[in-house]
N, C-alpha and C positions, 0 to 999 in steps of 0.2 A: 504494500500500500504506500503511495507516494505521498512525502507530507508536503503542506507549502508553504512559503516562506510570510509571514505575516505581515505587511505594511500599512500597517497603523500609521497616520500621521499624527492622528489626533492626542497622542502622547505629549503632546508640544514642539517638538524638536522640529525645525524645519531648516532644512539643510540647503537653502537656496542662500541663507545668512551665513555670510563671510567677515571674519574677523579679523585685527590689523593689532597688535598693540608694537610698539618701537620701544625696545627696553637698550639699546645704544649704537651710537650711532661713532663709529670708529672713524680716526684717521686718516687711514687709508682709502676712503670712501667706502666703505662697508655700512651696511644695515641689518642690524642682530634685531629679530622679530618673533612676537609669538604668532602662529596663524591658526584660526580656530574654521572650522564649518558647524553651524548649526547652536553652538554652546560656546559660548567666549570662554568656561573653565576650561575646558579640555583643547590641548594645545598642544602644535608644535613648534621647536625651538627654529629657526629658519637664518640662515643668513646668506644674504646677495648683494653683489654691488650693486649702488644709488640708482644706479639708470635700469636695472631688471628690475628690480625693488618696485619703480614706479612704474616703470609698466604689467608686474603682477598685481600691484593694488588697481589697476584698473581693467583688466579682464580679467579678474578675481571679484570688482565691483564691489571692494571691500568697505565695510564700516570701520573708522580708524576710533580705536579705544584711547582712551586716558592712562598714561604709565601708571602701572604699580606704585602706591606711598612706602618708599623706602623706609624702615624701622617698626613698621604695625608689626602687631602682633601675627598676622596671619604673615606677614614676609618670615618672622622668624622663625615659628611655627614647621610652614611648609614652604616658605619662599625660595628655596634653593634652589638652584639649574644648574643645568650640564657647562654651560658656560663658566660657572665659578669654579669647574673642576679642570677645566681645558684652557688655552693662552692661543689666540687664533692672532692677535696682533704681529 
């Protein structure tokens, strides 16, 4: 018996919303980003130079978030990234 795959939308998630936050913007002309689809929490770490950068925010059609408040409690918490552990400079 074949099962199938359930696509419910109405869970809320809607995956047409694309997410942008800029957590730094390097020297070199680099752009270190989180990119989200559907839920701004869940994210990938991303980085590209200045000029991909802005033309994936715009066939990506993304909503650009507000940076992370460095020192909350939730930064400290779970605020960590793969970046704090690596040196791409």
């Amino acid at each position: 018996m074949a099962t199938s795959v359930q696509t419910d939308l109405s869970l809320g998630l809607d995956i047409t919303r694309r997410f942008v936050r800029i957590t730094k913007e390097r020297k070199n002309d680099f752009i270190e980003f989180d990119y989200a689809i559907g839920e701004p929490e869940i994210f990938l770490e991303l980085v590209l130079p200045r000029e991909a950068f802005l033309d994936f925010c715009v066939v990506n059609k993304v909503e650009l978030l507000p940076s992370t408040q460095i020192g909350s409690k939730a930064t400290k918490d779970w605020g960590w990234r793969i970046s704090d552990a690596t040196n791409f400079d």
